[in-house]
N, CA and C atoms of all chains as a GROMACS GRO file, in nm:
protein
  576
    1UNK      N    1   0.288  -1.972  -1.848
    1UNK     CA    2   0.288  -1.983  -1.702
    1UNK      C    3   0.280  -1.841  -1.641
    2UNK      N    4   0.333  -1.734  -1.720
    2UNK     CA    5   0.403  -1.617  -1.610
    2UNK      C    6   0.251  -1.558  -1.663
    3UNK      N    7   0.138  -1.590  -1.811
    3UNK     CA    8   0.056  -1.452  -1.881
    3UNK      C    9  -0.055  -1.543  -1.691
    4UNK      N   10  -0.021  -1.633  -1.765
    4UNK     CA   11  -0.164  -1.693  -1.637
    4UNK      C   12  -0.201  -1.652  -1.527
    5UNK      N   13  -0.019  -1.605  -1.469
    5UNK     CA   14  -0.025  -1.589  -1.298
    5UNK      C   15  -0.054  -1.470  -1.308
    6UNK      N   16   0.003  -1.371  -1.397
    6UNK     CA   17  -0.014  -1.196  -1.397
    6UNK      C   18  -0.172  -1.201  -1.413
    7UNK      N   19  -0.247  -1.290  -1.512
    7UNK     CA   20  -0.351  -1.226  -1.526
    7UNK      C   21  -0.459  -1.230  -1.379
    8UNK      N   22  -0.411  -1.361  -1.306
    8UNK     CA   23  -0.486  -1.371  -1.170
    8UNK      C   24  -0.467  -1.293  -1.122
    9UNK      N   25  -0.304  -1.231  -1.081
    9UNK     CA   26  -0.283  -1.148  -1.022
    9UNK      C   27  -0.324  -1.004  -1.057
   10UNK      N   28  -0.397  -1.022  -1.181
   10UNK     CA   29  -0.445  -0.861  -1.268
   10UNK      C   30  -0.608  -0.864  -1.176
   11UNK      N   31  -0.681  -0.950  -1.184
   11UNK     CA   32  -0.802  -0.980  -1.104
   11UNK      C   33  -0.800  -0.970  -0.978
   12UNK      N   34  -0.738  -1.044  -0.872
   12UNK     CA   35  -0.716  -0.976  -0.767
   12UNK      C   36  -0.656  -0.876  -0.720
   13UNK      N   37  -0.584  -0.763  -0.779
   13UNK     CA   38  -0.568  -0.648  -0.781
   13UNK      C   39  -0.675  -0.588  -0.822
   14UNK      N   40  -0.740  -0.656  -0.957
   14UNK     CA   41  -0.884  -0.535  -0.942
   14UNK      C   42  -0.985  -0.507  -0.891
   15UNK      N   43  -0.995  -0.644  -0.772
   15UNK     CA   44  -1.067  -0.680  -0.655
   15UNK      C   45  -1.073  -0.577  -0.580
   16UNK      N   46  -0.896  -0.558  -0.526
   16UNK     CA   47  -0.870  -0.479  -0.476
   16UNK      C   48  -0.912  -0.384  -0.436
   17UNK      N   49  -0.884  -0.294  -0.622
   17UNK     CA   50  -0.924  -0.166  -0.617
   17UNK      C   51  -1.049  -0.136  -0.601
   18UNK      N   52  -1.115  -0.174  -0.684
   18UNK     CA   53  -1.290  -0.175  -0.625
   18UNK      C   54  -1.336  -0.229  -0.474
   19UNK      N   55  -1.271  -0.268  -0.416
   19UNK     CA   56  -1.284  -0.268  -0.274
   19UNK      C   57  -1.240  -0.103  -0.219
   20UNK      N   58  -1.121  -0.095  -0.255
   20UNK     CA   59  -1.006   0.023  -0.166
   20UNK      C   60  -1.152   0.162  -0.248
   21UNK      N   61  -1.224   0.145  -0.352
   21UNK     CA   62  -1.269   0.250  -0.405
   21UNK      C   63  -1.401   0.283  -0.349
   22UNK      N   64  -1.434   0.185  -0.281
   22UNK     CA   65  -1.520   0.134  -0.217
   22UNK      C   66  -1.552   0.214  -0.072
   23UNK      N   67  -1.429   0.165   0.003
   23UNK     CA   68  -1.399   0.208   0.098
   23UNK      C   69  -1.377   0.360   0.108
   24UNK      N   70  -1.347   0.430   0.032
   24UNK     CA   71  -1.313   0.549  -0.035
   24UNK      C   72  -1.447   0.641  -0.016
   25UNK      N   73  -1.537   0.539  -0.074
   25UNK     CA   74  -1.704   0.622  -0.069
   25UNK      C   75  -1.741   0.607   0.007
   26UNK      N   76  -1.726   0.539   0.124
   26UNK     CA   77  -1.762   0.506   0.235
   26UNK      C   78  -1.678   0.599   0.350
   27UNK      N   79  -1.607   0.670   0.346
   27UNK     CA   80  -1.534   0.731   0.485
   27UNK      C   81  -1.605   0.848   0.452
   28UNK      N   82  -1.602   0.892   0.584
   28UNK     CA   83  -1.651   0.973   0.614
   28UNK      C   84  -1.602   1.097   0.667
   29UNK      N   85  -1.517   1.025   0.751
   29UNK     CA   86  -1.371   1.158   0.811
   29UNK      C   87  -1.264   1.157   0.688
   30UNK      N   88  -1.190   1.298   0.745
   30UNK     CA   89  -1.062   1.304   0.612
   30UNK      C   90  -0.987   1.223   0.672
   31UNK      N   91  -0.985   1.118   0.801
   31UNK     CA   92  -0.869   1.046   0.823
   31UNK      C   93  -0.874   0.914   0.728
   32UNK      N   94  -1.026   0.868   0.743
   32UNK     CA   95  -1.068   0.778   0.646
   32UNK      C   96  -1.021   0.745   0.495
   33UNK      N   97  -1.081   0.911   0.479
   33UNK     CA   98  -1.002   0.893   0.326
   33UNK      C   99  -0.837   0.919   0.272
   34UNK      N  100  -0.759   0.926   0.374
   34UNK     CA  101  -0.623   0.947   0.349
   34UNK      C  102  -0.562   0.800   0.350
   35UNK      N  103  -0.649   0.702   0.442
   35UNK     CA  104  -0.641   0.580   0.483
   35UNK      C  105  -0.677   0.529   0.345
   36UNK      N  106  -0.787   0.530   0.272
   36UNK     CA  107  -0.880   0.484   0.140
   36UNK      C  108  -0.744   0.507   0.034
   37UNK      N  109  -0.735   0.624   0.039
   37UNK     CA  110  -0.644   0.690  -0.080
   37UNK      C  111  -0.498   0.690  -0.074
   38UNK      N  112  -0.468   0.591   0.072
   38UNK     CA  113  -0.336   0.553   0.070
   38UNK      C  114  -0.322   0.406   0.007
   39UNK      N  115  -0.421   0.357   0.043
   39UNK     CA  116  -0.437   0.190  -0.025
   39UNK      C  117  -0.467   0.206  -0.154
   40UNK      N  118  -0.517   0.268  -0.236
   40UNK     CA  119  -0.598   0.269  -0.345
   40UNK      C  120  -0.433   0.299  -0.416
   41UNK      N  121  -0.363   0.398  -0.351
   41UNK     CA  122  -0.218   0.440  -0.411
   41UNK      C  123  -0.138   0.346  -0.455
   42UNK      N  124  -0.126   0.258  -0.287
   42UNK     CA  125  -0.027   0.146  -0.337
   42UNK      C  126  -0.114   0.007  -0.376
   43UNK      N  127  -0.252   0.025  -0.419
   43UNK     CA  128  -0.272  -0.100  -0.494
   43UNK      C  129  -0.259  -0.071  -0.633
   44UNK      N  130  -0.209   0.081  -0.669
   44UNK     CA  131  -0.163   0.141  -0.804
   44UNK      C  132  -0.025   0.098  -0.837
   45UNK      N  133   0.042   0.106  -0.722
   45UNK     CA  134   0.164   0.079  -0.738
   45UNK      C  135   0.160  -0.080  -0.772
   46UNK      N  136   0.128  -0.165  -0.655
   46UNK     CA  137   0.102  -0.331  -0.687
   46UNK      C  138   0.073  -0.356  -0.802
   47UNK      N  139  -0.026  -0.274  -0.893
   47UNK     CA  140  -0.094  -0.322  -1.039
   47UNK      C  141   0.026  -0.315  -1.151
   48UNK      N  142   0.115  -0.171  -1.126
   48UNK     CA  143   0.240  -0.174  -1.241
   48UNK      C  144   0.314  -0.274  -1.199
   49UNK      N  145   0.356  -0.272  -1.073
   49UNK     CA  146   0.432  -0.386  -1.042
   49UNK      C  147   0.373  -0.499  -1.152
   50UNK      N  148   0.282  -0.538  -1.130
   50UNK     CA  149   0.264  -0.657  -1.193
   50UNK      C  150   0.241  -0.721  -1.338
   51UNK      N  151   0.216  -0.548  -1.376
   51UNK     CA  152   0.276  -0.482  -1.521
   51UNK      C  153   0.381  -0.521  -1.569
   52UNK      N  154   0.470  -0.483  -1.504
   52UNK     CA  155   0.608  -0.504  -1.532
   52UNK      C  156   0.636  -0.606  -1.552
   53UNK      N  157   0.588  -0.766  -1.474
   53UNK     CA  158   0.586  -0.886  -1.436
   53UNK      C  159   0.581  -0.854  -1.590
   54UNK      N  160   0.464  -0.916  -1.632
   54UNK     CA  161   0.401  -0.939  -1.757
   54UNK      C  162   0.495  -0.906  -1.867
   55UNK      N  163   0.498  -0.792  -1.861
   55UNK     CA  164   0.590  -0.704  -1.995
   55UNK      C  165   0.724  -0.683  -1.999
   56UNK      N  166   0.823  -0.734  -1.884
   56UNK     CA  167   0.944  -0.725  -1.895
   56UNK      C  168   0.978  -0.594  -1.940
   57UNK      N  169   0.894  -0.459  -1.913
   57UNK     CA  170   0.962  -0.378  -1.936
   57UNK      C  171   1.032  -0.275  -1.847
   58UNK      N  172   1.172  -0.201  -1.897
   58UNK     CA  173   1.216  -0.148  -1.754
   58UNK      C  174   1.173  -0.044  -1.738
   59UNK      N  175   1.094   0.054  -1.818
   59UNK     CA  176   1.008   0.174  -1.806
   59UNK      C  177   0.930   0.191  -1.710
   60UNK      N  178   0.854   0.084  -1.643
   60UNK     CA  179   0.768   0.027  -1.508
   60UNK      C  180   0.813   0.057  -1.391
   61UNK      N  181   0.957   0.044  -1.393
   61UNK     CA  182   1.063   0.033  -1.238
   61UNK      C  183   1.042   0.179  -1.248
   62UNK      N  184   1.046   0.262  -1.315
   62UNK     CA  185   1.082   0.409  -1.299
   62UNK      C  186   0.934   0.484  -1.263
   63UNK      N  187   0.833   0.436  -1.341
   63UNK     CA  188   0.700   0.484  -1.318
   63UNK      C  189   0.680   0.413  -1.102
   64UNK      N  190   0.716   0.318  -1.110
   64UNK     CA  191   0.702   0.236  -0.945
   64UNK      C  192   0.780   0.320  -0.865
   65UNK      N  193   0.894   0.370  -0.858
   65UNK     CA  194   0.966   0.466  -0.806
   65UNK      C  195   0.881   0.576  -0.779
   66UNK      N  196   0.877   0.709  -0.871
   66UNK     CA  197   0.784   0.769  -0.877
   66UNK      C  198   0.661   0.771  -0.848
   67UNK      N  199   0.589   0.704  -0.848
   67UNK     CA  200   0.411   0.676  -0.756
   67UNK      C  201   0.444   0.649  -0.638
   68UNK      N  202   0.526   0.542  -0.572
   68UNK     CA  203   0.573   0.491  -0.467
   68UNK      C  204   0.575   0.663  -0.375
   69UNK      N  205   0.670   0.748  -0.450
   69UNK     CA  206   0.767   0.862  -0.371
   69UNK      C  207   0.624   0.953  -0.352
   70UNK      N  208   0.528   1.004  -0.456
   70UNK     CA  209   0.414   1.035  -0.522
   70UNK      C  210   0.320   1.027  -0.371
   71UNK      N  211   0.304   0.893  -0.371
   71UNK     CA  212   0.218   0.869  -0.256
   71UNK      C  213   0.252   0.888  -0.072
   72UNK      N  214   0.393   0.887  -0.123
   72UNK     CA  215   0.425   0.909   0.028
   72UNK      C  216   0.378   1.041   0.058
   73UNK      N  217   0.453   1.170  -0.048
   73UNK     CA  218   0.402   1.242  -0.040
   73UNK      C  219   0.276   1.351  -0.018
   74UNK      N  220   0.197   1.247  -0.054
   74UNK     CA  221   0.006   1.311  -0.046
   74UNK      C  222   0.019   1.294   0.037
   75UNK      N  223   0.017   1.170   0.105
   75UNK     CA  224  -0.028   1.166   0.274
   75UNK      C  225   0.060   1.236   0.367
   76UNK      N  226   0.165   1.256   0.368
   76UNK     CA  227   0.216   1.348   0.454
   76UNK      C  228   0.174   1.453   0.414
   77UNK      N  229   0.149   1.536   0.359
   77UNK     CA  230   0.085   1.674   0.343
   77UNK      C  231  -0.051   1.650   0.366
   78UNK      N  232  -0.131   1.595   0.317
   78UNK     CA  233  -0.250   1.615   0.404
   78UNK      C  234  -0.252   1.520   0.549
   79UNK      N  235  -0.181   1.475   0.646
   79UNK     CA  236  -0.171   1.454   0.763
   79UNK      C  237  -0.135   1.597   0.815
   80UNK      N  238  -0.006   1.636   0.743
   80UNK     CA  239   0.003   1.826   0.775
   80UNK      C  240  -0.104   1.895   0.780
   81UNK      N  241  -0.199   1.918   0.679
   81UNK     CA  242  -0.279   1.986   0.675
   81UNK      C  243  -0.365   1.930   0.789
   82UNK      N  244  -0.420   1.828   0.820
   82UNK     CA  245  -0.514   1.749   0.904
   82UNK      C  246  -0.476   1.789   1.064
   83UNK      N  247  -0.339   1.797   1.081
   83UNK     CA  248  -0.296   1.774   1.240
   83UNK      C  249  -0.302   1.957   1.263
   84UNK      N  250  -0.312   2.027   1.172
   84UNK     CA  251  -0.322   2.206   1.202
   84UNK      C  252  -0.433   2.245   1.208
   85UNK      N  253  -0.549   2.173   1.082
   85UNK     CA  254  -0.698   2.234   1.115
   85UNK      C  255  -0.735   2.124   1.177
   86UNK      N  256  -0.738   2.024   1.236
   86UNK     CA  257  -0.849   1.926   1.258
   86UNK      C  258  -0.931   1.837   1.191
   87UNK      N  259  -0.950   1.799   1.205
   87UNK     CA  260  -1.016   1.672   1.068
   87UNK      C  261  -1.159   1.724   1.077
   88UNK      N  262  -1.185   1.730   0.932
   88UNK     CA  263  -1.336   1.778   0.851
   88UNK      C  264  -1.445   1.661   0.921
   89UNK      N  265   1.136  -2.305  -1.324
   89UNK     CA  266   1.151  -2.285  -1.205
   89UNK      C  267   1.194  -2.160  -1.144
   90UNK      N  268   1.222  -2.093  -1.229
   90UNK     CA  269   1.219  -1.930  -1.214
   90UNK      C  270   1.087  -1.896  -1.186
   91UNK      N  271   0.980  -1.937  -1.293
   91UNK     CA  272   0.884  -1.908  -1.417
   91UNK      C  273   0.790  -1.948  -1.254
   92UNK      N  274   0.767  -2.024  -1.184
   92UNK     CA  275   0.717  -2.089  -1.103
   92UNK      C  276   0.728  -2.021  -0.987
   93UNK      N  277   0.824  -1.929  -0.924
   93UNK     CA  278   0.861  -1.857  -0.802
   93UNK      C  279   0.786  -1.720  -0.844
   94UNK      N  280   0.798  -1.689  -0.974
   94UNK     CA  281   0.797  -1.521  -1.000
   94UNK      C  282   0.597  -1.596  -0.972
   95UNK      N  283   0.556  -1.682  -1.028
   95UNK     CA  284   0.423  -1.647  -1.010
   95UNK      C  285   0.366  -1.646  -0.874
   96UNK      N  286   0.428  -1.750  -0.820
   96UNK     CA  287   0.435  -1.752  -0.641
   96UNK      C  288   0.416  -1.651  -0.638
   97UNK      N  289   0.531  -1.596  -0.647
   97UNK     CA  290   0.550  -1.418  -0.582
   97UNK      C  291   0.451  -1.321  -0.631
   98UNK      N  292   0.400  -1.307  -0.744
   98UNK     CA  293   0.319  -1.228  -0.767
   98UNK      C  294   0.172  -1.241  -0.732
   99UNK      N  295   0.136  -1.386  -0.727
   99UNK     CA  296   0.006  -1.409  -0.657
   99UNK      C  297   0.021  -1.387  -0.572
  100UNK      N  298   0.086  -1.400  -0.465
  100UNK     CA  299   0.063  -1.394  -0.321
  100UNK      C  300   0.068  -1.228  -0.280
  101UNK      N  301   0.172  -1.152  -0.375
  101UNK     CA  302   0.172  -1.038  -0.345
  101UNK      C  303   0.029  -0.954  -0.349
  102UNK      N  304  -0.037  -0.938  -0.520
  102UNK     CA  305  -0.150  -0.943  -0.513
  102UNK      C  306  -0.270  -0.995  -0.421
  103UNK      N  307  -0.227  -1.152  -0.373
  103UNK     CA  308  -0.355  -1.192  -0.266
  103UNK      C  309  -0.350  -1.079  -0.103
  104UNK      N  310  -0.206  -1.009  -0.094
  104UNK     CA  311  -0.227  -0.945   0.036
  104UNK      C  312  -0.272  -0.798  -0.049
  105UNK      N  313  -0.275  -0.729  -0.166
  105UNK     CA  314  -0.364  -0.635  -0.155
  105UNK      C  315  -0.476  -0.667  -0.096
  106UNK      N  316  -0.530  -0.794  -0.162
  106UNK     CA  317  -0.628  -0.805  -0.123
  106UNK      C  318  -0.722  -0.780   0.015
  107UNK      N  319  -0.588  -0.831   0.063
  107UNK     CA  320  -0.607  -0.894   0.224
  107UNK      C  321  -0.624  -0.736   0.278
  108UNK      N  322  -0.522  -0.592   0.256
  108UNK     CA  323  -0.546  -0.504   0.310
  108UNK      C  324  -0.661  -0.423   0.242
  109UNK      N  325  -0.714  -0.422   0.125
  109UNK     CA  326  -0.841  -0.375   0.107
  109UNK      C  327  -0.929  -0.456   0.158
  110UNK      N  328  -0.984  -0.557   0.225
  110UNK     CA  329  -1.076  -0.641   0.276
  110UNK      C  330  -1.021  -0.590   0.446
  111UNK      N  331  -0.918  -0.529   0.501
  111UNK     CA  332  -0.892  -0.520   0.637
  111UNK      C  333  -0.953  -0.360   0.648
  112UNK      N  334  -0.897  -0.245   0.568
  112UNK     CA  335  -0.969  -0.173   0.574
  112UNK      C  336  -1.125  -0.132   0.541
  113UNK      N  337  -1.200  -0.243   0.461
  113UNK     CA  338  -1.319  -0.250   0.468
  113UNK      C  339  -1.400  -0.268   0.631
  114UNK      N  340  -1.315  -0.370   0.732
  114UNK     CA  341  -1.370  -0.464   0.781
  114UNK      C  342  -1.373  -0.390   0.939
  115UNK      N  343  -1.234  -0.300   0.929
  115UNK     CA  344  -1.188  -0.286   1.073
  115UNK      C  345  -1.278  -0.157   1.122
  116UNK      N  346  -1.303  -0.145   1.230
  116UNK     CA  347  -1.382  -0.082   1.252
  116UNK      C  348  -1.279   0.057   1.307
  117UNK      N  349  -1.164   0.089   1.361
  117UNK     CA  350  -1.155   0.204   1.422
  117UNK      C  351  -1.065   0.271   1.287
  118UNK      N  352  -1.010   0.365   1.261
  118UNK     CA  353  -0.954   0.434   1.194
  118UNK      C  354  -0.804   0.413   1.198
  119UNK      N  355  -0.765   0.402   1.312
  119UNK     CA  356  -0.594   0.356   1.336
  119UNK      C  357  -0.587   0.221   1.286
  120UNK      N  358  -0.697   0.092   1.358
  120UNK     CA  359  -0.656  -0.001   1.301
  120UNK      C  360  -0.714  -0.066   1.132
  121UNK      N  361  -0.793   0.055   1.079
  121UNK     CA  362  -0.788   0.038   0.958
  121UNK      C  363  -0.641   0.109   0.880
  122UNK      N  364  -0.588   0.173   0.937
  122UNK     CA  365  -0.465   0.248   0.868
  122UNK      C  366  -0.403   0.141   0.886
  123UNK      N  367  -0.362   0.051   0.991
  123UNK     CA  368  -0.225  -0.044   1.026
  123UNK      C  369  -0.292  -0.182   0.944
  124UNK      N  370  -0.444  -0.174   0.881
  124UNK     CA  371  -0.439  -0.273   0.770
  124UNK      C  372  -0.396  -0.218   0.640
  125UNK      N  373  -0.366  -0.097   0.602
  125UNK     CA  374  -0.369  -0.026   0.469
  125UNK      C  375  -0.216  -0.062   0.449
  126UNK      N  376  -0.152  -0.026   0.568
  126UNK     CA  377  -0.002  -0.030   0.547
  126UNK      C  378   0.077  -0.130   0.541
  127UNK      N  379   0.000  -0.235   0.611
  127UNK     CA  380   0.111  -0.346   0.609
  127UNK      C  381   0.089  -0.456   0.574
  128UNK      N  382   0.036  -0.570   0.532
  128UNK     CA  383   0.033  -0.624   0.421
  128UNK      C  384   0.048  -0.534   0.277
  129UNK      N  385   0.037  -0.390   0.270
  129UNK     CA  386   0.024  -0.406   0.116
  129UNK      C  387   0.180  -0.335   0.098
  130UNK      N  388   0.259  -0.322   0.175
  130UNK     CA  389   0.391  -0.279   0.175
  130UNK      C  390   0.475  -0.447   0.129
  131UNK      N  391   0.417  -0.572   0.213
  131UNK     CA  392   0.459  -0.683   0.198
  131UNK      C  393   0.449  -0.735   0.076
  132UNK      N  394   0.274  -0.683   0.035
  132UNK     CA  395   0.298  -0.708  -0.111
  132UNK      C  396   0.347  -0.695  -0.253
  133UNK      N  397   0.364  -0.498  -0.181
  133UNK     CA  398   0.477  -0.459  -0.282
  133UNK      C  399   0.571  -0.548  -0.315
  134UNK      N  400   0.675  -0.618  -0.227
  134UNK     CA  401   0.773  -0.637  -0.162
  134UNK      C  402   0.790  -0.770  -0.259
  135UNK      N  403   0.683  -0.876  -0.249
  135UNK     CA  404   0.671  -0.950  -0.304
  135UNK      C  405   0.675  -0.965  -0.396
  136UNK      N  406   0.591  -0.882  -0.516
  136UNK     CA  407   0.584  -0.838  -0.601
  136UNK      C  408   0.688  -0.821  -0.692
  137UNK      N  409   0.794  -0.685  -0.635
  137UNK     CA  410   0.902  -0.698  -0.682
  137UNK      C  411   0.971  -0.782  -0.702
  138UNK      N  412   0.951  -0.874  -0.596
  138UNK     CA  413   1.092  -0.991  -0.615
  138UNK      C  414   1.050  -1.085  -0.723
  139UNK      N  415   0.914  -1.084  -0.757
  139UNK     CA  416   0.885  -1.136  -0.872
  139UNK      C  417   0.944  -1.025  -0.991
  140UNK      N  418   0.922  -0.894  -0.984
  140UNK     CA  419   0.987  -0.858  -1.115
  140UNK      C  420   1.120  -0.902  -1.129
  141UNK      N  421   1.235  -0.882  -0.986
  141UNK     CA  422   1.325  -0.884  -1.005
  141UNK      C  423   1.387  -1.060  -1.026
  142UNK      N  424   1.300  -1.103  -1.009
  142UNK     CA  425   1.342  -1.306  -1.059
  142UNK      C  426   1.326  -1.366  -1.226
  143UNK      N  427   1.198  -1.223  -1.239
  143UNK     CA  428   1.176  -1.203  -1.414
  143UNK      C  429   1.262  -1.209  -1.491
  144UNK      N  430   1.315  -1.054  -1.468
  144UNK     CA  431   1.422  -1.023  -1.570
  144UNK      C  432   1.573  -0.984  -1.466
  145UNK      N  433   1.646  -1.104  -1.472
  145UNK     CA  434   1.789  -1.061  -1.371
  145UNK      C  435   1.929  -0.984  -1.436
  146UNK      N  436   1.876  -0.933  -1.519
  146UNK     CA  437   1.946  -0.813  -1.514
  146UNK      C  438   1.998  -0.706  -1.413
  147UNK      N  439   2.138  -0.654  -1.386
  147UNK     CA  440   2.162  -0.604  -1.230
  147UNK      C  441   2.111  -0.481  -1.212
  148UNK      N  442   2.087  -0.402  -1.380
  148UNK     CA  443   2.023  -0.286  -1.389
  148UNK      C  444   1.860  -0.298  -1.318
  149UNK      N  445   1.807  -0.383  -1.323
  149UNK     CA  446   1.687  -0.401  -1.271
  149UNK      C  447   1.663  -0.479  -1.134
  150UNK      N  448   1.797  -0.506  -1.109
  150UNK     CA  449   1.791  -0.547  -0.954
  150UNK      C  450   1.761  -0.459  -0.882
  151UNK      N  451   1.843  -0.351  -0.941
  151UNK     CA  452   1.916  -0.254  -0.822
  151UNK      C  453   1.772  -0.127  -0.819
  152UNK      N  454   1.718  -0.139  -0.939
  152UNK     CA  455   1.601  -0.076  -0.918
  152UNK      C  456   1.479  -0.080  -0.828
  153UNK      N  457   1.435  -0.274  -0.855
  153UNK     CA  458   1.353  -0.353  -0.784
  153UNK      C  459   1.415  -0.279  -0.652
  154UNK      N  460   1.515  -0.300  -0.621
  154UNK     CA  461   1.582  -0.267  -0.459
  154UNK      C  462   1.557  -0.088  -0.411
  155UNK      N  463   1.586  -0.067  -0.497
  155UNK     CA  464   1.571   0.121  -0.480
  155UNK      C  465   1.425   0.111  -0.451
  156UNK      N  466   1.319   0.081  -0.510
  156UNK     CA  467   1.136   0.078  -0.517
  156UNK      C  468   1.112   0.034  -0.382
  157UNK      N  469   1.199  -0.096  -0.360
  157UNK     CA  470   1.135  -0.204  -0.229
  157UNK      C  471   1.224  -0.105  -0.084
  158UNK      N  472   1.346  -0.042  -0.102
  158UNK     CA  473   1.370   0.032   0.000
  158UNK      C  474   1.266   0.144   0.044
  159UNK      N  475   1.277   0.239  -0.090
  159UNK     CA  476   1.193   0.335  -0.093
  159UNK      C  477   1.089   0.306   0.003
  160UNK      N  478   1.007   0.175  -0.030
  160UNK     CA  479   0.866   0.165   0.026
  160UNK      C  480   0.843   0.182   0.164
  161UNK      N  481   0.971   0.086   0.193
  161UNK     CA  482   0.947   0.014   0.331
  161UNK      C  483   1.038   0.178   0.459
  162UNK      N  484   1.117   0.279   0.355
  162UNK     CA  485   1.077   0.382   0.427
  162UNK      C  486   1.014   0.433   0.450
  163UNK      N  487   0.923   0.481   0.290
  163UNK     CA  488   0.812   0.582   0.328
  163UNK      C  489   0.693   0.546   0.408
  164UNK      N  490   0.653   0.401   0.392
  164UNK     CA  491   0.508   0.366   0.445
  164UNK      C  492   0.522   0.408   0.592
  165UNK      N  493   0.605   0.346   0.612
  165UNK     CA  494   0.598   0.329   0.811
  165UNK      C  495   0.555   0.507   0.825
  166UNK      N  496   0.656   0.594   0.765
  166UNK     CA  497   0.618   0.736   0.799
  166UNK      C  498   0.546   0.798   0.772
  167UNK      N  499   0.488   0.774   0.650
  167UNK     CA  500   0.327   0.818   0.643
  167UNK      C  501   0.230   0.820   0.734
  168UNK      N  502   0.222   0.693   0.760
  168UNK     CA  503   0.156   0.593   0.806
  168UNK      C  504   0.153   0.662   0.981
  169UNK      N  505   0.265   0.654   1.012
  169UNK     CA  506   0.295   0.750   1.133
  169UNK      C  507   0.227   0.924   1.202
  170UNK      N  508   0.281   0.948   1.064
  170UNK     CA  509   0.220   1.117   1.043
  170UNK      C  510   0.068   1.075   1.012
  171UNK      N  511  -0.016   1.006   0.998
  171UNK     CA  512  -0.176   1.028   0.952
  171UNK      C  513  -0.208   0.970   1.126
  172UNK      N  514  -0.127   0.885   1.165
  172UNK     CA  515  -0.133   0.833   1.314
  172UNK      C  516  -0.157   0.941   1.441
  173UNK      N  517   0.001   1.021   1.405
  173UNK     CA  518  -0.031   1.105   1.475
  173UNK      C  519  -0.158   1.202   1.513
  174UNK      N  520  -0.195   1.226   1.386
  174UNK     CA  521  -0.238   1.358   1.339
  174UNK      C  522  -0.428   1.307   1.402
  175UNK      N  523  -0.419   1.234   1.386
  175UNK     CA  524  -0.547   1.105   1.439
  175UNK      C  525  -0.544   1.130   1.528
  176UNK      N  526  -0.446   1.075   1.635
  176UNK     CA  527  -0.456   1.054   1.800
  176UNK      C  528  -0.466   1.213   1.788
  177UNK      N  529  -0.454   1.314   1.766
  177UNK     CA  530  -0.406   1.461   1.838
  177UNK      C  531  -0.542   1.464   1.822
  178UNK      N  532  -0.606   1.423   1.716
  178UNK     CA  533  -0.774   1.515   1.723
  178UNK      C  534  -0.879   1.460   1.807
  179UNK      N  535  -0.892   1.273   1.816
  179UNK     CA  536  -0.980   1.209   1.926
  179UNK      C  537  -0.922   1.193   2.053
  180UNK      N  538  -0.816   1.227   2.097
  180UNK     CA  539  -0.755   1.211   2.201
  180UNK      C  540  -0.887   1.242   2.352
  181UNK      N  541  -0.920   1.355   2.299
  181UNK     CA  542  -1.017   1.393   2.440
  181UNK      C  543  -1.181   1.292   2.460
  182UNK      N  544  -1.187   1.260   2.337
  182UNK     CA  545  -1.322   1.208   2.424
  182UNK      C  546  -1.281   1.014   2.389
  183UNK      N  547  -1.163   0.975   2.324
  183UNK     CA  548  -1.122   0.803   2.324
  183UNK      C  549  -1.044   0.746   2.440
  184UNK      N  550  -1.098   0.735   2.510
  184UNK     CA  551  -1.002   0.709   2.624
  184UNK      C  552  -0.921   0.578   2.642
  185UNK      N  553  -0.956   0.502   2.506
  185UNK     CA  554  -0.891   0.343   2.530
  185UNK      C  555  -0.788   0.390   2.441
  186UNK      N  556  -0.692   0.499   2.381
  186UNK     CA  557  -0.637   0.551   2.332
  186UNK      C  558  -0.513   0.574   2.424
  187UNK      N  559  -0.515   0.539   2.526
  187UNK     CA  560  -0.439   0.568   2.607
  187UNK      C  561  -0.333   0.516   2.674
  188UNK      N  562  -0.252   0.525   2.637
  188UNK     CA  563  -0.067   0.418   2.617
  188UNK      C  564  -0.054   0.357   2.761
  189UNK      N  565  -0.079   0.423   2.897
  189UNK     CA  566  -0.092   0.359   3.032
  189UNK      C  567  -0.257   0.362   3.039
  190UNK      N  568  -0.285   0.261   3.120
  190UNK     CA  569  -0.416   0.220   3.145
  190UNK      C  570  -0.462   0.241   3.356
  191UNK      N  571  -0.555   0.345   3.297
  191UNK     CA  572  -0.596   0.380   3.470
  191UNK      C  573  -0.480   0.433   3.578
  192UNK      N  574  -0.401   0.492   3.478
  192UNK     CA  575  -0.297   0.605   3.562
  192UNK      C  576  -0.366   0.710   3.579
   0.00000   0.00000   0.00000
């Protein structure tokens, strides 16, 4: 029951990403791609998540922590960088 | 019947990535493609977890699931905020529907 649902849920996450990667090649401003590369982040995060589902392992929670904190981080520094020079 | 919620939860979590990579494909301005990036896929995190954490109920992994799902639902909004800002400061002069009172 649980390999079945993870694996749907492995497919529409990889929907996802090839959408969010998508979108990615497609912006054009750096606001675009902070937007692209913030989704693409947490559909990274969503995918271990669902990792974890699968594998019951607790090594996952710690990697999800970390990317989670990871991603907050990029985008606030390049919003920093963005709101001082102006967007490319 | 555990076995049955955790998949709930994880499909649906997964179906709102979806939903916010198909919103930021779709939306046309930049703000309201950011406010699709952020929020369904914060929900789906959210979801998600509670499927890990219905998985394995162990309290060691509650409290984690909980640390991840706090974490999130701080950082997104403020990211999310700061790329906001940083947006409005640069089109501000020539978007004029940008503008919090209307025809003041």
């Amino acid at each position: 029951m649980i390999e079945l649902a993870t694996t749907v849920a492995f497919t529409i996450v990889s929907i996802a990403g090839v959408l969010g990667a998508g979108a990615l090649l497609r912006a054009r401003t750096l606001a675009d791609r902070i937007v692209a590369l913030d989704l693409l982040l947490v559909i990274l995060v969503l995918a271990i998540a669902v990792g974890a589902v699968r594998t019951r392992e607790r090594l996952y929670l710690d990697i999800l922590v970390v990317t989670s904190l990871l991603g907050f981080l990029g985008t606030t520094i390049v919003a920093r960088f963005m709101e001082r020079r102006g967007s490319a | 019947m555990i076995d049955v919620l955790t998949s709930i939860a994880v499909i649906t979590g997964a179906a709102l990535a979806l939903v916010a990579a198909i919103g930021v494909h779709r939306l046309p301005d930049v703000l309201s493609r950011m406010h699709a990036a952020t929020k369904p896929a914060t929900l789906g995190i959210l979801l998600v977890l509670i499927g890990v954490a219905l998985r394995d109920g162990r309290l060691a992994v509650i409290a984690k699931v909980a640390l991840v799902a706090a974490l999130q639902f701080l950082t997104a909004p403020t990211g999310a905020h700061m790329v906001g800002r940083a947006v409005h400061r640069d089109t501000t002069e020539h978007d004029d529907d940008l503008d919090p009172v209307d025809g003041v």
